[in-house]
Biotite code that builds the C-alpha atoms (Angstrom):
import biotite.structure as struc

atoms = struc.array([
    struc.Atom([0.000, 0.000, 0.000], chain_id="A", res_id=1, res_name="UNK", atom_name="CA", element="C"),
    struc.Atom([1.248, 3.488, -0.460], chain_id="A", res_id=2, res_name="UNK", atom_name="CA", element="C"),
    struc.Atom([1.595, 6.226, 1.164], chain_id="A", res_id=3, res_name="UNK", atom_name="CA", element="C"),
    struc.Atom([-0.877, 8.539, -0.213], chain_id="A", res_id=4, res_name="UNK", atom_name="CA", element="C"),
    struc.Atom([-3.241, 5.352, -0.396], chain_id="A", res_id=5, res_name="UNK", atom_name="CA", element="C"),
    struc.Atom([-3.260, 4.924, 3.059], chain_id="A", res_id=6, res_name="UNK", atom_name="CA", element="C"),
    struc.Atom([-3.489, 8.157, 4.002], chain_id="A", res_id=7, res_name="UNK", atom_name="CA", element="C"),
    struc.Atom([-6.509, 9.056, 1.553], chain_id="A", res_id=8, res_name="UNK", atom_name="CA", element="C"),
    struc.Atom([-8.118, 5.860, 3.334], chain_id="A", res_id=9, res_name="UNK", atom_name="CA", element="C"),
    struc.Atom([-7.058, 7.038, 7.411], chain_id="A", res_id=10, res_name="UNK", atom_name="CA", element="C"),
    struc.Atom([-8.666, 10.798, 6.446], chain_id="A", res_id=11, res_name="UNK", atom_name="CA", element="C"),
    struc.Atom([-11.827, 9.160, 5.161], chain_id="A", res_id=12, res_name="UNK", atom_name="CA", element="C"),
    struc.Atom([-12.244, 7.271, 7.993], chain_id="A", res_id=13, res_name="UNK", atom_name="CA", element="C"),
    struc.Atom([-11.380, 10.485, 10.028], chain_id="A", res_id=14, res_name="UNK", atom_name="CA", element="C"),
    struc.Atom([-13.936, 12.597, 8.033], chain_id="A", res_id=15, res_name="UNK", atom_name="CA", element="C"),
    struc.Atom([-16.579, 9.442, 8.594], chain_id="A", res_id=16, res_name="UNK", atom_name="CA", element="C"),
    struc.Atom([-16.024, 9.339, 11.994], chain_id="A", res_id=17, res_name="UNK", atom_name="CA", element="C"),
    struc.Atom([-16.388, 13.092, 12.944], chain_id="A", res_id=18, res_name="UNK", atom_name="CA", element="C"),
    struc.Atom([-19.612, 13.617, 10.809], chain_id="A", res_id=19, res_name="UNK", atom_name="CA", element="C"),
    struc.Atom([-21.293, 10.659, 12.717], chain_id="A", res_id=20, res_name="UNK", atom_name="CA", element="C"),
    struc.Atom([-19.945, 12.495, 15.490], chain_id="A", res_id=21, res_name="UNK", atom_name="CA", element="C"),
    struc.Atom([-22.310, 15.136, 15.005], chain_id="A", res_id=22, res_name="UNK", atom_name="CA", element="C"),
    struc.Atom([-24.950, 13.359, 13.490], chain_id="A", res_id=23, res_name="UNK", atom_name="CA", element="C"),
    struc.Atom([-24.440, 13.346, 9.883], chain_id="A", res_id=24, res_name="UNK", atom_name="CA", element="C"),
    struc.Atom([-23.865, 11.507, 7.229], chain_id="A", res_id=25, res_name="UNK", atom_name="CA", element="C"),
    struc.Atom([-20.784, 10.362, 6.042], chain_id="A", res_id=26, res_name="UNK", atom_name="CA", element="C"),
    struc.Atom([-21.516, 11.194, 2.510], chain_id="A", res_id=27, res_name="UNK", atom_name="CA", element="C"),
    struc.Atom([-22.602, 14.309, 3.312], chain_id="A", res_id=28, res_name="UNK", atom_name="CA", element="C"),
    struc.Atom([-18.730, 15.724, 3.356], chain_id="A", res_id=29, res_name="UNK", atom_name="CA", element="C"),
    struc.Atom([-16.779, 15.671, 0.700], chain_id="A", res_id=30, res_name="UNK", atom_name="CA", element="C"),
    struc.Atom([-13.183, 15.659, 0.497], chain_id="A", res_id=31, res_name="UNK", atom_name="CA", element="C"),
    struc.Atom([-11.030, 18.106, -1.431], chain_id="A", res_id=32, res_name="UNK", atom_name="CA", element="C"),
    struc.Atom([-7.508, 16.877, -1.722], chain_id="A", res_id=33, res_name="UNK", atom_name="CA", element="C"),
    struc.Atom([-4.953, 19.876, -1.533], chain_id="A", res_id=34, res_name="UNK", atom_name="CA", element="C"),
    struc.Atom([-2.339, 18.900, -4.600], chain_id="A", res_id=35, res_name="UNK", atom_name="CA", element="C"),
    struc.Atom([-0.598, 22.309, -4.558], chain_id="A", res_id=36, res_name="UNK", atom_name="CA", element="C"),
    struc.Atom([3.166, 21.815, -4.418], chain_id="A", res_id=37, res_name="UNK", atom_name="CA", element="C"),
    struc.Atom([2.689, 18.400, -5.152], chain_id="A", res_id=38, res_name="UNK", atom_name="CA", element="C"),
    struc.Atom([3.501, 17.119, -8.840], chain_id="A", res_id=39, res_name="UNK", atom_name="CA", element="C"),
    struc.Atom([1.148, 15.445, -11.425], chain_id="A", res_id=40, res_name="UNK", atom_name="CA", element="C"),
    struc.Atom([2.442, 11.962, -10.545], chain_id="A", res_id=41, res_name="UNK", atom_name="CA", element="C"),
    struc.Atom([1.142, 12.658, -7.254], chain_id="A", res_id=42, res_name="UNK", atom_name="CA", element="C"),
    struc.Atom([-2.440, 13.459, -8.254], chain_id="A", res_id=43, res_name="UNK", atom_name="CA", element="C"),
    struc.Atom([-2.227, 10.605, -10.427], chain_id="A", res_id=44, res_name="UNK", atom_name="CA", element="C"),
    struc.Atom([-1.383, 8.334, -7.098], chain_id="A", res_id=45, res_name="UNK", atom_name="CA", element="C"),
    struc.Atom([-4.370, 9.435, -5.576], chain_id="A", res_id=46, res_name="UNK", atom_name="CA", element="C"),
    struc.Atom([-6.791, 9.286, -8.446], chain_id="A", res_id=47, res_name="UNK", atom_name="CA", element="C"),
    struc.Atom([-6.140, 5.337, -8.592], chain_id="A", res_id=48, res_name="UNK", atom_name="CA", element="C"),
    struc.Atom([-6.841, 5.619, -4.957], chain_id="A", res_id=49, res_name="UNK", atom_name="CA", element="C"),
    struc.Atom([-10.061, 6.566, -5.321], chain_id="A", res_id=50, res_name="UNK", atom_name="CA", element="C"),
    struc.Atom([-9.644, 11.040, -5.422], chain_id="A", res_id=51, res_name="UNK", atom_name="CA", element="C"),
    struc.Atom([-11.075, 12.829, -7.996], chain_id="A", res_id=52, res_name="UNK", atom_name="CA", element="C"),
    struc.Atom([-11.397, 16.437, -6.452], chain_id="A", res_id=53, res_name="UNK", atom_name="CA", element="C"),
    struc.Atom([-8.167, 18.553, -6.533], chain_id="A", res_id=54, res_name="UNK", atom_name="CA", element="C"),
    struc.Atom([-7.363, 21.588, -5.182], chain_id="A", res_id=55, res_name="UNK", atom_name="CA", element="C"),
    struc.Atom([-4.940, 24.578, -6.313], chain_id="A", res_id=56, res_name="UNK", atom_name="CA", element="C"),
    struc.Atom([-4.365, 28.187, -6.130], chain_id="A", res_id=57, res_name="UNK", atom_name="CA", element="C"),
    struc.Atom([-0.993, 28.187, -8.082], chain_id="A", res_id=58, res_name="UNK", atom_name="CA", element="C"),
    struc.Atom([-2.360, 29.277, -11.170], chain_id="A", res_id=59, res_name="UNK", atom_name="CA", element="C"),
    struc.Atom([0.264, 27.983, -13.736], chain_id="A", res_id=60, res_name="UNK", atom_name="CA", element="C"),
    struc.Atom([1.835, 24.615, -11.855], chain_id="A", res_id=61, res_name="UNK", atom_name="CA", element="C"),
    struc.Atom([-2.019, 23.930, -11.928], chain_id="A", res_id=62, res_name="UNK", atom_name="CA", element="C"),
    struc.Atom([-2.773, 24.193, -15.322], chain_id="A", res_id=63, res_name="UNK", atom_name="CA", element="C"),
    struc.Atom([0.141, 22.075, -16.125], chain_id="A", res_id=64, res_name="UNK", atom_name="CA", element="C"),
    struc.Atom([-0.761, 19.719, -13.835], chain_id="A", res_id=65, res_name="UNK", atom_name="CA", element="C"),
    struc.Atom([-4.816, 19.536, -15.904], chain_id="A", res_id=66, res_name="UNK", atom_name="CA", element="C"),
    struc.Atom([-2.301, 19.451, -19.179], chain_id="A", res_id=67, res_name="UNK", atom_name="CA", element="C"),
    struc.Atom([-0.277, 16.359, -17.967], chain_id="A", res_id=68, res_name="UNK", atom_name="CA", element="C"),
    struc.Atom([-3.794, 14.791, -16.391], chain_id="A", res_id=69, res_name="UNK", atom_name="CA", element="C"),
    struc.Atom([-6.227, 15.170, -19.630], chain_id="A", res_id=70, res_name="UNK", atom_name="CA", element="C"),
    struc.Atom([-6.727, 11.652, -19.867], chain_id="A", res_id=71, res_name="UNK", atom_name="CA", element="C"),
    struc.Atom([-8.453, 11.293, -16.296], chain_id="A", res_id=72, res_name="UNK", atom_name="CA", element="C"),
    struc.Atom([-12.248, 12.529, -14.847], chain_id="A", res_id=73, res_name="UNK", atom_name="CA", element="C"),
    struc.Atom([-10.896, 14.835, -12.602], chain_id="A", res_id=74, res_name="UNK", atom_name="CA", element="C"),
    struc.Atom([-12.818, 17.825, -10.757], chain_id="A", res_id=75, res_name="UNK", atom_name="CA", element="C"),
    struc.Atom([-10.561, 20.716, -10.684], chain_id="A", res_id=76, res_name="UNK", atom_name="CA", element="C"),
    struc.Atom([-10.809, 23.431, -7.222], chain_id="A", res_id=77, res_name="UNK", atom_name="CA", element="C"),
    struc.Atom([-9.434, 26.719, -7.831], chain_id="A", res_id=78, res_name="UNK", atom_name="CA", element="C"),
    struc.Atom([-8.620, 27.624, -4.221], chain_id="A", res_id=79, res_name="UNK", atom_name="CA", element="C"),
    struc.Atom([-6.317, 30.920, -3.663], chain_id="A", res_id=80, res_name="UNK", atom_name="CA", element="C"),
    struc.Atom([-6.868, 34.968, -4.375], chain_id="A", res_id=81, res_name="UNK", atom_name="CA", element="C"),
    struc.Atom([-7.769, 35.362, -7.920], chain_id="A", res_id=82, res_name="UNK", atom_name="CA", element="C"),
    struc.Atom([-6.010, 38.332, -9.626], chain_id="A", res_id=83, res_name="UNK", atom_name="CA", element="C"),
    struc.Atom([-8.512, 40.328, -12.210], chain_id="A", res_id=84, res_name="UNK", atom_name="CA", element="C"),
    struc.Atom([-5.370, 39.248, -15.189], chain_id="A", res_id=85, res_name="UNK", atom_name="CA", element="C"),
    struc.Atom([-5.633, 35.340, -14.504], chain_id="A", res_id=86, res_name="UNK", atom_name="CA", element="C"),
    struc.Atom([-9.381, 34.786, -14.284], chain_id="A", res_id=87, res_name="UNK", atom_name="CA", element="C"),
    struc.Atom([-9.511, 33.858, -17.761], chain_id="A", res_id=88, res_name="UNK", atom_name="CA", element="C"),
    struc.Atom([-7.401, 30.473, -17.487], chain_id="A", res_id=89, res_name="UNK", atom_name="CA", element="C"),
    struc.Atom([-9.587, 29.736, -14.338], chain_id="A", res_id=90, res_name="UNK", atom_name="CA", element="C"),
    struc.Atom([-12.851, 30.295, -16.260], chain_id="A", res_id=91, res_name="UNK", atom_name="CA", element="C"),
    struc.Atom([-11.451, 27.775, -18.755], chain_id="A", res_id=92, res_name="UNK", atom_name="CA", element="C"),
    struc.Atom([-10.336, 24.994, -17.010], chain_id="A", res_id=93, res_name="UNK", atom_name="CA", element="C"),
    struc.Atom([-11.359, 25.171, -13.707], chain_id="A", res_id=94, res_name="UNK", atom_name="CA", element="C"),
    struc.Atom([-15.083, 23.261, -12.068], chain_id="A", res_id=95, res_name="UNK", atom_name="CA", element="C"),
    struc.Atom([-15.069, 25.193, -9.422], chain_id="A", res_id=96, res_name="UNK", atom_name="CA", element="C"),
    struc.Atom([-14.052, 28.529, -7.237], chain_id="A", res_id=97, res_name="UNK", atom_name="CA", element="C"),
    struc.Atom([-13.456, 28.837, -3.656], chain_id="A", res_id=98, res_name="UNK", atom_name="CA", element="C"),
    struc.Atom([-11.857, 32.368, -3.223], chain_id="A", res_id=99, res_name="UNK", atom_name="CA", element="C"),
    struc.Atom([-14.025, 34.876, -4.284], chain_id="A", res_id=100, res_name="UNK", atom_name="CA", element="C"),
    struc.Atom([-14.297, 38.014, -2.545], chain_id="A", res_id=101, res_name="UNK", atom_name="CA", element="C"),
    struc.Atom([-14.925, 41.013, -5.236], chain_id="A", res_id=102, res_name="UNK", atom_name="CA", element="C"),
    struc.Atom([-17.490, 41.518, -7.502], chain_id="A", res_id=103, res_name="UNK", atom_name="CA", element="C"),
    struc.Atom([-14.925, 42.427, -10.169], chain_id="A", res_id=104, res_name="UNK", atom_name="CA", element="C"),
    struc.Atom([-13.565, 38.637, -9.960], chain_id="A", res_id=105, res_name="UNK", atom_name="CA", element="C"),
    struc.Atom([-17.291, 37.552, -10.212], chain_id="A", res_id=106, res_name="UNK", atom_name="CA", element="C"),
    struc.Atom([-17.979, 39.329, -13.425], chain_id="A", res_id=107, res_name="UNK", atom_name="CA", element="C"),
    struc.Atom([-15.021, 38.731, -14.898], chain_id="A", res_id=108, res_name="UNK", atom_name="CA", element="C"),
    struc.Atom([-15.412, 34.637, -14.298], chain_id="A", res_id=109, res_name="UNK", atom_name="CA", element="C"),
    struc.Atom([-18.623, 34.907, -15.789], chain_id="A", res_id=110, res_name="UNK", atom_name="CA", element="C"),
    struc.Atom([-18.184, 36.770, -18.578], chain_id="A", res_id=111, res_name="UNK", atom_name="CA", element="C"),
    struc.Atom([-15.219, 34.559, -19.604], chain_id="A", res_id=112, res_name="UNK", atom_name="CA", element="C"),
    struc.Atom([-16.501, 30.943, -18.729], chain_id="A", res_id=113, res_name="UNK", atom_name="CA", element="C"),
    struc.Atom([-16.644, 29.294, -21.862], chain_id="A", res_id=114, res_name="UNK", atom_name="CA", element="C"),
    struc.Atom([-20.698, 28.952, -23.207], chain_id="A", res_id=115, res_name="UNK", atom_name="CA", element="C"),
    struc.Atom([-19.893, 25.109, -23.695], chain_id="A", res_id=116, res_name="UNK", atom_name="CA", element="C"),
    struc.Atom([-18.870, 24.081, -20.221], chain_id="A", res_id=117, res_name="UNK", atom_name="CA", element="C"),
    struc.Atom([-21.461, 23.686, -17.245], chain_id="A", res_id=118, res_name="UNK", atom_name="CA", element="C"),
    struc.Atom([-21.877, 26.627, -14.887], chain_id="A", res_id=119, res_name="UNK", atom_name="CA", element="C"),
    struc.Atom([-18.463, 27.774, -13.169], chain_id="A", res_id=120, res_name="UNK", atom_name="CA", element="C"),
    struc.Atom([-19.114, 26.510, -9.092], chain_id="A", res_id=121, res_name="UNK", atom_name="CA", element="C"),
    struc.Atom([-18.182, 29.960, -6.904], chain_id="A", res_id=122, res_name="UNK", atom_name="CA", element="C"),
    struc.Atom([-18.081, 29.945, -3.268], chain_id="A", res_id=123, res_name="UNK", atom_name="CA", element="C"),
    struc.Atom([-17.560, 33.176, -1.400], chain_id="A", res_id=124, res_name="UNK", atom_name="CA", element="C"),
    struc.Atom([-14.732, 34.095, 0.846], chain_id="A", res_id=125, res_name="UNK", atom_name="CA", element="C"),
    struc.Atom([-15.482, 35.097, 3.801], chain_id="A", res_id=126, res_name="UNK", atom_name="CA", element="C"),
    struc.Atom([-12.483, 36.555, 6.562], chain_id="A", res_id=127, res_name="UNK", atom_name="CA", element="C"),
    struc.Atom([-14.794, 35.052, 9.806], chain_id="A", res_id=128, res_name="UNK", atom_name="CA", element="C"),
    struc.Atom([-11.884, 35.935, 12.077], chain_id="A", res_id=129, res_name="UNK", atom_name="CA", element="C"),
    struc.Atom([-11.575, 39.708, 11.042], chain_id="A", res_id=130, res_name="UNK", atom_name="CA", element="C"),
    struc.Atom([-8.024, 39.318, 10.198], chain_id="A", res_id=131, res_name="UNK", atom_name="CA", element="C"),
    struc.Atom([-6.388, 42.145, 8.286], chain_id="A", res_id=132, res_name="UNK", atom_name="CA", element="C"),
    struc.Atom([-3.826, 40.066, 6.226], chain_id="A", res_id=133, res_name="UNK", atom_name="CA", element="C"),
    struc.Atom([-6.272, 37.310, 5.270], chain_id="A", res_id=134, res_name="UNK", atom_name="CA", element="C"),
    struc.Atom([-8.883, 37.639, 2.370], chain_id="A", res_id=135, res_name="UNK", atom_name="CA", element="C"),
    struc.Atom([-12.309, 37.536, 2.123], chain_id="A", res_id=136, res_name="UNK", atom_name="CA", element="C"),
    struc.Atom([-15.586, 39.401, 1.949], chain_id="A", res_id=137, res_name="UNK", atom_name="CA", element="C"),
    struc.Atom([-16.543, 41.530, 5.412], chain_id="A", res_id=138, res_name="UNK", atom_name="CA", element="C"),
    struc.Atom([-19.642, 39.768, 6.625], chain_id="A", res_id=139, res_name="UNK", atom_name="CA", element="C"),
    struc.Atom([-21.683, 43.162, 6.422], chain_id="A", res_id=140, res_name="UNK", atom_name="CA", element="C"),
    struc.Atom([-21.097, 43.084, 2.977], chain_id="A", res_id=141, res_name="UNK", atom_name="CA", element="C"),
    struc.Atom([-21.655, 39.810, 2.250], chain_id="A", res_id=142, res_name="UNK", atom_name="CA", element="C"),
    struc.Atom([-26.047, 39.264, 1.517], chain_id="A", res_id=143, res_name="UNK", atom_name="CA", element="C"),
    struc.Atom([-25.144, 42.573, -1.113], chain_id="A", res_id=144, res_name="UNK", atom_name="CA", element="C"),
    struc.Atom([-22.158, 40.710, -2.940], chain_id="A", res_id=145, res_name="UNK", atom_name="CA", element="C"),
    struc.Atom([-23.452, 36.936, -2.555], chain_id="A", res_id=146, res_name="UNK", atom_name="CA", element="C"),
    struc.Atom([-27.107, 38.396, -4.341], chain_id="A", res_id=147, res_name="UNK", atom_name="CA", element="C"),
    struc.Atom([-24.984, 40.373, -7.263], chain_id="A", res_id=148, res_name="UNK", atom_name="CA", element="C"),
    struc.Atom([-23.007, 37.010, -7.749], chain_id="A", res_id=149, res_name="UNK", atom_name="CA", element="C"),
    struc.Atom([-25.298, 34.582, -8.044], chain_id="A", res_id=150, res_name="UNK", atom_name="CA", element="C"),
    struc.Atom([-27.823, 36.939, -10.348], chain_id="A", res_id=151, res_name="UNK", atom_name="CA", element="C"),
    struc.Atom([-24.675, 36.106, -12.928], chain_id="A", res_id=152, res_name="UNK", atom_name="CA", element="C"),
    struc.Atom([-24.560, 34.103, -16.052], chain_id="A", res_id=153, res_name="UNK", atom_name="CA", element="C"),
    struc.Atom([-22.423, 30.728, -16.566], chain_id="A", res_id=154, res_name="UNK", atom_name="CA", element="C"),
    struc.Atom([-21.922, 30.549, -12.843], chain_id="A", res_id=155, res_name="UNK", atom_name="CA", element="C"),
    struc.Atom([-23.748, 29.056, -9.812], chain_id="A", res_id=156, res_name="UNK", atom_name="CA", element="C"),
    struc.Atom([-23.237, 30.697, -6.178], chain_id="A", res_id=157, res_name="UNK", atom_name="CA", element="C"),
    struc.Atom([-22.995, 27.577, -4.312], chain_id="A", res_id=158, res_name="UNK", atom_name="CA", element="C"),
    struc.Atom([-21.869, 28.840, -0.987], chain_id="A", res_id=159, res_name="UNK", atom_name="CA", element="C"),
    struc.Atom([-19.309, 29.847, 1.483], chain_id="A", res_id=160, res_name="UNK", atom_name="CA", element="C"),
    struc.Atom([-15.936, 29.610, 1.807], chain_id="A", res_id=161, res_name="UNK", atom_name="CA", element="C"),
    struc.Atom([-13.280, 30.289, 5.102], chain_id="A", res_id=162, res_name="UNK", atom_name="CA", element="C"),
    struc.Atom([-9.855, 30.045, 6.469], chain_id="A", res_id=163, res_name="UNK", atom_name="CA", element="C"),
    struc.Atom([-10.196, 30.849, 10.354], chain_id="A", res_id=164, res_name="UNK", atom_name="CA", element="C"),
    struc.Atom([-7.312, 31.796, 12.306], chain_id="A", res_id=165, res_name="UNK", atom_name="CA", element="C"),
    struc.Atom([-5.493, 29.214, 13.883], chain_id="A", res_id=166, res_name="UNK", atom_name="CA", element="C"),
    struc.Atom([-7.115, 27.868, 16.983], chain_id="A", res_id=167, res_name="UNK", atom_name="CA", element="C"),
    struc.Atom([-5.443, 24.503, 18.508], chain_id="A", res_id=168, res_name="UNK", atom_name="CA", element="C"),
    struc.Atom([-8.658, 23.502, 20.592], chain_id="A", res_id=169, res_name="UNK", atom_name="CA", element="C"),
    struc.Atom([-11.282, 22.360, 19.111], chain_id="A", res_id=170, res_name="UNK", atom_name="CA", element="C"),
    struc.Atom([-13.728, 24.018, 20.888], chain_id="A", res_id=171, res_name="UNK", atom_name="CA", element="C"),
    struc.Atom([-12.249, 27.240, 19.531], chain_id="A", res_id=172, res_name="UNK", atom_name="CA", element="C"),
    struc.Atom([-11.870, 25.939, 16.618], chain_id="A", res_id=173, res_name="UNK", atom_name="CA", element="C"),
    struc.Atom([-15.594, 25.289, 16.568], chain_id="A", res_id=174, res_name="UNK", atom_name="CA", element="C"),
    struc.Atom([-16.444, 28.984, 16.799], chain_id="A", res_id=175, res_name="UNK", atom_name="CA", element="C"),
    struc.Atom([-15.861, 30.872, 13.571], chain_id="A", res_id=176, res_name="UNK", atom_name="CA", element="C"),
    struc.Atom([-17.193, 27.567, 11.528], chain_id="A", res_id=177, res_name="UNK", atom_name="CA", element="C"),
    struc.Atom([-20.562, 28.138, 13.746], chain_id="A", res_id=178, res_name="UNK", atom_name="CA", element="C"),
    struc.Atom([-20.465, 31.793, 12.550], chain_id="A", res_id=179, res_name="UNK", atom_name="CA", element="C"),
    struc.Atom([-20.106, 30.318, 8.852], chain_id="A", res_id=180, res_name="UNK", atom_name="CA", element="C"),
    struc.Atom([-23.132, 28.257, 9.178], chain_id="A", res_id=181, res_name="UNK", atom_name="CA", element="C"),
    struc.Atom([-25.251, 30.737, 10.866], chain_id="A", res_id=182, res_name="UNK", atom_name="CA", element="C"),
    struc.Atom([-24.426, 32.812, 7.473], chain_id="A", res_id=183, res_name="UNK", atom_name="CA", element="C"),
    struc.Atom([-24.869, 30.483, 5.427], chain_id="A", res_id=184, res_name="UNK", atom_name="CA", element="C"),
    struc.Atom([-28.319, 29.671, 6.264], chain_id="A", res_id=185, res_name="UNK", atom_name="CA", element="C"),
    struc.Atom([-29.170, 33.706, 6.795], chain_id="A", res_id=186, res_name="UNK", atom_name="CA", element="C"),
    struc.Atom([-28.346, 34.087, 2.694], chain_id="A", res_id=187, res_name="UNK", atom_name="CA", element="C"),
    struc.Atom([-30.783, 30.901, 2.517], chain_id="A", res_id=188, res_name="UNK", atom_name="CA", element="C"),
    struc.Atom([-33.425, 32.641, 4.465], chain_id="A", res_id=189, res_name="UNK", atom_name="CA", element="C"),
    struc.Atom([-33.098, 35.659, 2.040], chain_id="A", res_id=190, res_name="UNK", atom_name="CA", element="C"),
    struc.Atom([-33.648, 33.343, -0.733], chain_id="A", res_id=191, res_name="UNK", atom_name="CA", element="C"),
    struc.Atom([-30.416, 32.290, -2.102], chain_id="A", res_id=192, res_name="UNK", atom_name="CA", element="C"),
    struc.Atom([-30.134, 28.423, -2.366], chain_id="A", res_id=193, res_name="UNK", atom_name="CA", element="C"),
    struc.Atom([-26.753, 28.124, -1.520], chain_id="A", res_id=194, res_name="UNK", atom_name="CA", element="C"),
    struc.Atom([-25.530, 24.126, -0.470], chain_id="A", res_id=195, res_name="UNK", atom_name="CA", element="C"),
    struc.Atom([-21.891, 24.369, 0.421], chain_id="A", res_id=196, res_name="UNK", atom_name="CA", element="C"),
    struc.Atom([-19.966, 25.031, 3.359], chain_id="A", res_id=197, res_name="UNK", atom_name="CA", element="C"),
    struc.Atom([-16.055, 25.092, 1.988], chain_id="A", res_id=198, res_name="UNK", atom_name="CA", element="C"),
    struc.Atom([-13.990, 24.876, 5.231], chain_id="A", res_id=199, res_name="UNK", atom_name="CA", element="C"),
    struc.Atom([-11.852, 22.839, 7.727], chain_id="A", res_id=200, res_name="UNK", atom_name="CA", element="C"),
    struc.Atom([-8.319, 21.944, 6.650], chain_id="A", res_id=201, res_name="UNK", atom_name="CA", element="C"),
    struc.Atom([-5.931, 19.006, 7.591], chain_id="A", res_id=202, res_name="UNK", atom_name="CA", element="C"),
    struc.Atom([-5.565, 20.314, 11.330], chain_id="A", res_id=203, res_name="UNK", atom_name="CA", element="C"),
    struc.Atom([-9.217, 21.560, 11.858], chain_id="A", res_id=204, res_name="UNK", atom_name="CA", element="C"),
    struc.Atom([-11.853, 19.566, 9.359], chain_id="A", res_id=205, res_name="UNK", atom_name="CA", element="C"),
    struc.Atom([-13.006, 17.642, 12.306], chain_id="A", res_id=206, res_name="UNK", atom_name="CA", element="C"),
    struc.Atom([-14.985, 21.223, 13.926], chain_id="A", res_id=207, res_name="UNK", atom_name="CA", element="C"),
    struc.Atom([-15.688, 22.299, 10.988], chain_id="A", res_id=208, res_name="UNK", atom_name="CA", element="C"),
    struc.Atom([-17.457, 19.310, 10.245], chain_id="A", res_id=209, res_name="UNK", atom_name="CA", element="C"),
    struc.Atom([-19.016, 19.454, 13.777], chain_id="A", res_id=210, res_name="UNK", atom_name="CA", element="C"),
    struc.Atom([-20.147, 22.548, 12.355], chain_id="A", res_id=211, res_name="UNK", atom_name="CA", element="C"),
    struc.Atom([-21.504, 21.626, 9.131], chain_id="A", res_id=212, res_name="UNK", atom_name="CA", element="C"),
    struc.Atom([-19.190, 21.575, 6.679], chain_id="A", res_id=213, res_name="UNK", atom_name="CA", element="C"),
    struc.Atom([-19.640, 20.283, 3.354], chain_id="A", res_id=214, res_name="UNK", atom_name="CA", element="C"),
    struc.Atom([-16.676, 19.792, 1.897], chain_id="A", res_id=215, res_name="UNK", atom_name="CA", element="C"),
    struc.Atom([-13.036, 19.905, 3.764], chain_id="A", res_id=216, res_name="UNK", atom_name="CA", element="C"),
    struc.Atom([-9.862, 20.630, 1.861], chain_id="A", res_id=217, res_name="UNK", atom_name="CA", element="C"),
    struc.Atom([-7.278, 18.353, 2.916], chain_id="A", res_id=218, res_name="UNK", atom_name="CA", element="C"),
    struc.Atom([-3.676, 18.621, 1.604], chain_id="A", res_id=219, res_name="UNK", atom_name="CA", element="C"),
    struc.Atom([-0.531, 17.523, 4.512], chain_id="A", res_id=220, res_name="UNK", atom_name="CA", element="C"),
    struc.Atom([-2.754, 14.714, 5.850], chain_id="A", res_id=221, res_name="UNK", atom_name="CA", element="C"),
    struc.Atom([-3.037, 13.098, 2.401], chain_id="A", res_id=222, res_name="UNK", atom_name="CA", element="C"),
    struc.Atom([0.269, 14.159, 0.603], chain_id="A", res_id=223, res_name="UNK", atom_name="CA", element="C"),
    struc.Atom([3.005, 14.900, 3.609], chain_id="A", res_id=224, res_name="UNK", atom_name="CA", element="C"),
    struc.Atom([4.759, 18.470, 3.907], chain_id="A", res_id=225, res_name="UNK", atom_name="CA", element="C"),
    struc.Atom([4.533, 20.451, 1.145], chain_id="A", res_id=226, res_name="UNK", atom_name="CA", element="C"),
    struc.Atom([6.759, 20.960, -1.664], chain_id="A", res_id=227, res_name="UNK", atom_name="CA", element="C"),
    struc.Atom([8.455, 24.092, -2.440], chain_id="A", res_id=228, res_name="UNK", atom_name="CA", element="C"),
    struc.Atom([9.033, 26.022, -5.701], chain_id="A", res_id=229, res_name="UNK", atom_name="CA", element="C"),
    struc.Atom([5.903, 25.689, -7.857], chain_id="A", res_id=230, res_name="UNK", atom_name="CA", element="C"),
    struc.Atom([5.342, 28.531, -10.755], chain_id="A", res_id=231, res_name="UNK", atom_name="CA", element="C"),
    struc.Atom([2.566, 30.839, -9.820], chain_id="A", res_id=232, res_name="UNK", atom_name="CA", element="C"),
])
């Protein structure tokens, strides 16, 4: 068995095991594996172990990555800042979009997504902890940004996306992926069908699935420490 194998298989059983924790389903969470840093022949590894949703936000080590990996079903997860002169690549190539925070990035997504491919998946970034160097939309401004978004063409508003500050209990932990929740299902009340809850990483998926996550991106716990070097 390899590595990445066994580890896909241990954070499964982890993600299983903290959604019956609180109740849920097991299929109710899916996983996200983190490739960034990691090369092609690494994807490949854990495709044949069962992954088919990768994550990136290293625009051009990504789309060499979907060059060298055209010949499997994969479900590509633009993850990082977008800058307004690389949304056109991401439009192309990309299923779906985790970090946006600007209606600028919005537009521009949508007015570039290709007519032929299915509806470009955007989650919105929000910056739950109030921290000044992370991104993400303020929550005041979030029902005004999250009802221009999803009035777009050729893309559907799915949900939410976070990356709290780092908390090592998980009761903390739990906190700001409560606060996600509770705005997730405020936009729902206003009338925007949103389904996805985009948080909880390798050290933290098992609050935020406490707190109803919907789909954890998991990158160390699968792949090991991170590689260095990648092109942006």
């Amino acid at each position: 068995m390899t590595a990445i194998l066994s580890n896909l298989q241990a954070v499964k059983r982890a993600i299983a095991a903290a959604a019956s924790a609180a109740g849920r389903r097991g299929d109710a969470v899916r996983l996200l594996a983190v490739s960034k840093t990691f090369p092609a022949t690494s994807v490949r590894e854990a495709y044949q172990s069962g992954q088919t949703a990768f994550g990136e936000n290293y625009l051009q080590a990504a789309l060499d990555k979907i060059d060298a990996l055209r010949d499997l079903p994969l479900e590509w997860h633009f993850i990082g800042p977008i800058q307004s002169n690389k949304t056109r690549p991401i439009a192309e190539n990309f299923a779906w979009v985790h970090g946006v925070e600007r209606l600028k990035i919005a537009e521009r997504l949508s007015a570039q997504r290709p007519s032929q491919l299915p509806p470009l998946n955007l989650c919105l970034q929000v910056n739950v902890s109030g921290e000044a160097s992370k991104s993400g939309v303020a929550p005041n401004d979030l029902l005004p940004l999250a009802r221009a978004v999803a009035g777009l063409p050729h893309l559907r508003l799915r949900g939410l996306m976070a990356i709290p500050a780092p908390a090592t209990d998980e009761e903390a932990q739990r906190v700001p992926f409560a606060r996600m929740r509770e705005w997730l299902e405020f936009l729902n009340r206003q009338g925007l069908q949103l389904d996805t809850l985009s948080m909880g990483m390798s050290h933290d998926f098992a609050a935020a699935i406490r707190e109803g996550a919907t789909l954890v991106r998991i990158g160390t716990a699968i792949f090991g420490a991170r590689h260095q070097g990648e092109k942006k």
